[in-house]
N, CA, C and O atoms as a GROMACS GRO file, in nm:
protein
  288
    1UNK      N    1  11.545  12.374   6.953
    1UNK     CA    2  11.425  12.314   7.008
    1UNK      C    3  11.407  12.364   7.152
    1UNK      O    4  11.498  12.392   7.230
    2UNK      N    5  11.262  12.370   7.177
    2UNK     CA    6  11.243  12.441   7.328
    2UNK      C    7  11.170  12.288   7.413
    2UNK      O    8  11.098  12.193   7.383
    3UNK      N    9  11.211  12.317   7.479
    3UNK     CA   10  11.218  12.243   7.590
    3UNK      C   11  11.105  12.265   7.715
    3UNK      O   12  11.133  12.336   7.812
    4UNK      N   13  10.971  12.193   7.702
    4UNK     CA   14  10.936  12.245   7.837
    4UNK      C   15  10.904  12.212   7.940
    4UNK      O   16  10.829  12.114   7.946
    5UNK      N   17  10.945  12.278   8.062
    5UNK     CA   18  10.957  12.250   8.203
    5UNK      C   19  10.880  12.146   8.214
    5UNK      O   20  10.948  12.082   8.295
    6UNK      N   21  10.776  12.071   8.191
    6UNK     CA   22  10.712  12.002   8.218
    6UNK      C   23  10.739  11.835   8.140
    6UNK      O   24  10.701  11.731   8.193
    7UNK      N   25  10.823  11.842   7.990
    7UNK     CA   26  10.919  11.738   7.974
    7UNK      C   27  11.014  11.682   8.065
    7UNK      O   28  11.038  11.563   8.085
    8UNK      N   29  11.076  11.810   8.130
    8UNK     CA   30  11.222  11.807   8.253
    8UNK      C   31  11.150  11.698   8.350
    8UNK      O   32  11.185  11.581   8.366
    9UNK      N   33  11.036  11.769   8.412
    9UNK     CA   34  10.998  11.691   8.546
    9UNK      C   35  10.963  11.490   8.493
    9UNK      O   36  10.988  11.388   8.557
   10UNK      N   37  10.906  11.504   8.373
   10UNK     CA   38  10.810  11.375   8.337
   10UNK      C   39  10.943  11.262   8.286
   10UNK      O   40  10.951  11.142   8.312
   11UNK      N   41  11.064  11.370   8.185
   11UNK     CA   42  11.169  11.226   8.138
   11UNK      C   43  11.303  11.280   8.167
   11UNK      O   44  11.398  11.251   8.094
   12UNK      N   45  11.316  11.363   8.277
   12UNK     CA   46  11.492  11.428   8.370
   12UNK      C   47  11.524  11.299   8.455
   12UNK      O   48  11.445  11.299   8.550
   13UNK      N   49  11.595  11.208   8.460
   13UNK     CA   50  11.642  11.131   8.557
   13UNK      C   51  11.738  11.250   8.645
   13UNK      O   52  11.768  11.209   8.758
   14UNK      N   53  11.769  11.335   8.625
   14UNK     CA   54  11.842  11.418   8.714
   14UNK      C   55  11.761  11.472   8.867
   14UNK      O   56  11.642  11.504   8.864
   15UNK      N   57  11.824  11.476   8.972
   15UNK     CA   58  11.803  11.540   9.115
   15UNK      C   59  11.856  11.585   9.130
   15UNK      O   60  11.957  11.594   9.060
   16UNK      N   61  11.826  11.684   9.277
   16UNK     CA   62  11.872  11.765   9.353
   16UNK      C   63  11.905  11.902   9.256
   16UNK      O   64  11.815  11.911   9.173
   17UNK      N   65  11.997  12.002   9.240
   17UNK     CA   66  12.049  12.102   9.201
   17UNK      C   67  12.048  12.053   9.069
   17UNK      O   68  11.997  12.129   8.987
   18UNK      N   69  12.094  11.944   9.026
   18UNK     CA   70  12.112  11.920   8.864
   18UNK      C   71  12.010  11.940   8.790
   18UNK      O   72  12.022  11.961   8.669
   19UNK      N   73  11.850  11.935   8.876
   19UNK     CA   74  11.697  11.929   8.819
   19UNK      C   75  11.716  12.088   8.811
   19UNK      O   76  11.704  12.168   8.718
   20UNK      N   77  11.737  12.096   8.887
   20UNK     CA   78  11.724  12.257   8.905
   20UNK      C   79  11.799  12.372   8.788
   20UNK      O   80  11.748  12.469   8.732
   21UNK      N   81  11.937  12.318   8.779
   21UNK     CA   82  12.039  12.338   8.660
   21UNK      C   83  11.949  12.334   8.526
   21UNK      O   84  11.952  12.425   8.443
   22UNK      N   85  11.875  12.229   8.514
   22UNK     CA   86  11.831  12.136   8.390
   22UNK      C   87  11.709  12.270   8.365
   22UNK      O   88  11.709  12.342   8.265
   23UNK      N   89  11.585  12.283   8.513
   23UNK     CA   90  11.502  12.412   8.466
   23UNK      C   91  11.544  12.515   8.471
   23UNK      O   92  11.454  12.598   8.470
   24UNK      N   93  11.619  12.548   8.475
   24UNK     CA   94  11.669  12.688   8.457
   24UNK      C   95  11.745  12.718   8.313
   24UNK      O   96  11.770  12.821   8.250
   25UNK      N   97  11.759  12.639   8.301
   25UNK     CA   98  11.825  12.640   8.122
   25UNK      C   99  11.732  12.577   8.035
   25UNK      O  100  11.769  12.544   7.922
   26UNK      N  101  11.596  12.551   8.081
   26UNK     CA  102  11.483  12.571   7.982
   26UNK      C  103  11.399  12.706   8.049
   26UNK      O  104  11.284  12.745   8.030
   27UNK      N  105  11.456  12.733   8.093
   27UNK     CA  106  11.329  12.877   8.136
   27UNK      C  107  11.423  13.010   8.071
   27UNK      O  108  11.386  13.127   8.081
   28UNK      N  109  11.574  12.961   7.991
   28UNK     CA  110  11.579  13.035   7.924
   28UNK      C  111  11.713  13.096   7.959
   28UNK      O  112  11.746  13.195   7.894
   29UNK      N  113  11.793  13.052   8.049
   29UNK     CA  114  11.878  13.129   8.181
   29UNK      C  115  11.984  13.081   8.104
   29UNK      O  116  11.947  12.969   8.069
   30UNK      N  117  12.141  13.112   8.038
   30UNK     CA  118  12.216  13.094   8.040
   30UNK      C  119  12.393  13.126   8.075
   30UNK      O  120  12.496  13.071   8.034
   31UNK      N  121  12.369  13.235   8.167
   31UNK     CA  122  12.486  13.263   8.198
   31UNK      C  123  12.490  13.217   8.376
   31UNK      O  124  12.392  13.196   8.448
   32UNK      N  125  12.617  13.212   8.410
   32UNK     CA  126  12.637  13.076   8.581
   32UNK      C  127  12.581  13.158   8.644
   32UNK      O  128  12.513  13.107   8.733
   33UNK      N  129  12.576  13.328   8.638
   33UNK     CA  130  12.514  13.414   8.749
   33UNK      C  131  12.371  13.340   8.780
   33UNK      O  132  12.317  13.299   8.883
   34UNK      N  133  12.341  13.343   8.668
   34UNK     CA  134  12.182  13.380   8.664
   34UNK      C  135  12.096  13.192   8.689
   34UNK      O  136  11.991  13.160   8.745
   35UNK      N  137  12.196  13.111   8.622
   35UNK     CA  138  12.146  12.970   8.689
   35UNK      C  139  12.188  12.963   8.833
   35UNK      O  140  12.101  12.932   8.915
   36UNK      N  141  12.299  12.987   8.871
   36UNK     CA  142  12.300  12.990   9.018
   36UNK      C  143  12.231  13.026   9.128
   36UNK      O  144  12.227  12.963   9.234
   37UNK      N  145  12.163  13.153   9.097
   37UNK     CA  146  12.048  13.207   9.127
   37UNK      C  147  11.901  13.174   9.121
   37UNK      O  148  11.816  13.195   9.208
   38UNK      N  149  11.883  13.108   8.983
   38UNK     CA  150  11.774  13.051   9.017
   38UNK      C  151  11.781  12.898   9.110
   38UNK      O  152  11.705  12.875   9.204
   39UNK      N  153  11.894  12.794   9.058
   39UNK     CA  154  11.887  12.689   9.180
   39UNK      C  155  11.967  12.682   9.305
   39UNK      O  156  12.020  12.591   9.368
   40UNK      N  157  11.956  12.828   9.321
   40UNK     CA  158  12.015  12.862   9.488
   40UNK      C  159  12.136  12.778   9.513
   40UNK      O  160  12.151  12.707   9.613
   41UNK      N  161  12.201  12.789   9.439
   41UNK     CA  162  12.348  12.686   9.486
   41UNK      C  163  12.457  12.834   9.422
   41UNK      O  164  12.433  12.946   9.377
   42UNK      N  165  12.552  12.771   9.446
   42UNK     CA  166  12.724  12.827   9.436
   42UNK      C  167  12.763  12.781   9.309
   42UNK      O  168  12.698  12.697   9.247
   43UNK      N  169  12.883  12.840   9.260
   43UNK     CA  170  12.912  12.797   9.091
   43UNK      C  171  12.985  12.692   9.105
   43UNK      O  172  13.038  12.637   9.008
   44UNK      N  173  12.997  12.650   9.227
   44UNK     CA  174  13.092  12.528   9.223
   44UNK      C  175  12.988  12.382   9.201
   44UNK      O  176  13.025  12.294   9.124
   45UNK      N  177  12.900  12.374   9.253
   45UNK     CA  178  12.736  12.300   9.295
   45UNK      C  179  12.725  12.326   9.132
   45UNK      O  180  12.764  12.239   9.055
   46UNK      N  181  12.691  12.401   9.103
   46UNK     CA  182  12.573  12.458   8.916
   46UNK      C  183  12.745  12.351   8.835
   46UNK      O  184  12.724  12.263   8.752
   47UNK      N  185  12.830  12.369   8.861
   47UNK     CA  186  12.958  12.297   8.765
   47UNK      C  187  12.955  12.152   8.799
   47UNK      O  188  13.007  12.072   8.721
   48UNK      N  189  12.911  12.120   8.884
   48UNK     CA  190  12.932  11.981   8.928
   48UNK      C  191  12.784  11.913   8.883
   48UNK      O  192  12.778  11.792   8.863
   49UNK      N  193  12.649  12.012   8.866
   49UNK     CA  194  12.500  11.971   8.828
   49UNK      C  195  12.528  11.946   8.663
   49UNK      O  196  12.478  11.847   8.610
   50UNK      N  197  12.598  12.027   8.595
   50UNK     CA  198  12.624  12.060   8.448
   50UNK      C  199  12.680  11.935   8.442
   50UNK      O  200  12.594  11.851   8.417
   51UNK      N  201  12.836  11.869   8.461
   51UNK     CA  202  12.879  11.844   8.440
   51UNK      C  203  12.797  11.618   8.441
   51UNK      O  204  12.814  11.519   8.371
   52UNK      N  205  12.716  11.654   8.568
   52UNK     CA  206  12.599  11.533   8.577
   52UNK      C  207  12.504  11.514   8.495
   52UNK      O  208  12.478  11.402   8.452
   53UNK      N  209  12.433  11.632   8.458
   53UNK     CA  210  12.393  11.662   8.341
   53UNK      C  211  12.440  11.587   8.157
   53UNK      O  212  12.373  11.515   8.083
   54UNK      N  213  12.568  11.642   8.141
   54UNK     CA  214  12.618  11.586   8.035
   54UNK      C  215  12.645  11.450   8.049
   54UNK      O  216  12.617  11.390   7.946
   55UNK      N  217  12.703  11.359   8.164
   55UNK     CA  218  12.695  11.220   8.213
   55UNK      C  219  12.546  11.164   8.157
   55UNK      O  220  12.520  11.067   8.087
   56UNK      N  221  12.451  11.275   8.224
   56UNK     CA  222  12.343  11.174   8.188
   56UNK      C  223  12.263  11.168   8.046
   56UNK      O  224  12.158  11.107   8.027
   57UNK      N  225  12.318  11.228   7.972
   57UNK     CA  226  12.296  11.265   7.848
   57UNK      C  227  12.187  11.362   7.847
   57UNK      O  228  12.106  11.363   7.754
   58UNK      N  229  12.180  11.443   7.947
   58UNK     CA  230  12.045  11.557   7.890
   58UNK      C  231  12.055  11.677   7.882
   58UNK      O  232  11.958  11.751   7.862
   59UNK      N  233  12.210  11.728   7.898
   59UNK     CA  234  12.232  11.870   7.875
   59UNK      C  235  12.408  11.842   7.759
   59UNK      O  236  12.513  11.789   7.794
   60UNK      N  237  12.373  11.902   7.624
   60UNK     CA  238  12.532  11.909   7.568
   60UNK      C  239  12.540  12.021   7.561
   60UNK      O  240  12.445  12.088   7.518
   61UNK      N  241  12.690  12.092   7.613
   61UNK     CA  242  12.740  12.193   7.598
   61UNK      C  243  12.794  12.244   7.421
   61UNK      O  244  12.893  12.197   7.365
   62UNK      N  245  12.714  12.332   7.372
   62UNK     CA  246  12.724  12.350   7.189
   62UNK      C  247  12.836  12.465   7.205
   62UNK      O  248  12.896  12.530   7.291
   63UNK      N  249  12.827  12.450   7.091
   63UNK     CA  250  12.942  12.584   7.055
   63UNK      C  251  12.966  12.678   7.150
   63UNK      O  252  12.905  12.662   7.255
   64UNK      N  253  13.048  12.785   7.141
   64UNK     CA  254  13.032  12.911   7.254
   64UNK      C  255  12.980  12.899   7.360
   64UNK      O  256  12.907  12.987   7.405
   65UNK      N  257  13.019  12.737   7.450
   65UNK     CA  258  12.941  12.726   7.545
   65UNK      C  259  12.815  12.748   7.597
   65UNK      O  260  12.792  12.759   7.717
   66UNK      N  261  12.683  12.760   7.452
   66UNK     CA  262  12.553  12.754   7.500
   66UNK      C  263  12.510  12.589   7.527
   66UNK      O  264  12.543  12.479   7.482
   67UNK      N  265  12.423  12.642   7.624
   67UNK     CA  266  12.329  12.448   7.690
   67UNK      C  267  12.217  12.430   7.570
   67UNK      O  268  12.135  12.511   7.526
   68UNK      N  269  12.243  12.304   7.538
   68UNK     CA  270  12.085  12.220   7.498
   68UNK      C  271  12.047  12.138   7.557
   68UNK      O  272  12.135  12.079   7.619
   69UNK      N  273  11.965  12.107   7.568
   69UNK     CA  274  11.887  12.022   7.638
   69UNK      C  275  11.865  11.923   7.545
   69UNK      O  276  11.851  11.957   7.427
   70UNK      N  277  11.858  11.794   7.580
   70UNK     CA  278  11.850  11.700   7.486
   70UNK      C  279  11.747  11.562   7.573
   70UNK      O  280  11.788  11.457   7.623
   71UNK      N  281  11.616  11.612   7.564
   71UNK     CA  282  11.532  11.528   7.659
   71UNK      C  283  11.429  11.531   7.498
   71UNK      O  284  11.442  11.623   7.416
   72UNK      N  285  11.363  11.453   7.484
   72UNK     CA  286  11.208  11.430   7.436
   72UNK      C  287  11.162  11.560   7.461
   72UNK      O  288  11.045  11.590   7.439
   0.00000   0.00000   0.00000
């Protein structure tokens, strides 16, 4: 299921870098280079957004470590 940016903003309880984490892995981005890059943080910041993420129930890490998003 695709996910779009405009679900993230309307039902993401997530902030800061984690919002950012959250659009960037609906715009399609899945390797740490390339999310890091888009929410301008460090891989340490993108591991700690992921990991808030799965807390808040809107990103599960699937098989082979790809992201879903799990918002409406």
């Amino acid at each position: 299921m695709i996910v779009q940016q405009s679900n993230i903003l309307e039902w993401s309880e997530s902030k800061g870098v984690a919002r950012l984490v959250l659009l960037a892995v609906a715009d399609g981005r899945r390797n740490m280079r390339s999310i890091c890059d888009f929410a301008n943080a460090d891989e340490e910041e993108v591991k700690k957004a992921i990991d808030t993420l799965v807390d808040l129930r809107e990103l599960r890490i699937a098989k082979y470590g790809d992201y879903q998003i799990t918002l409406p």
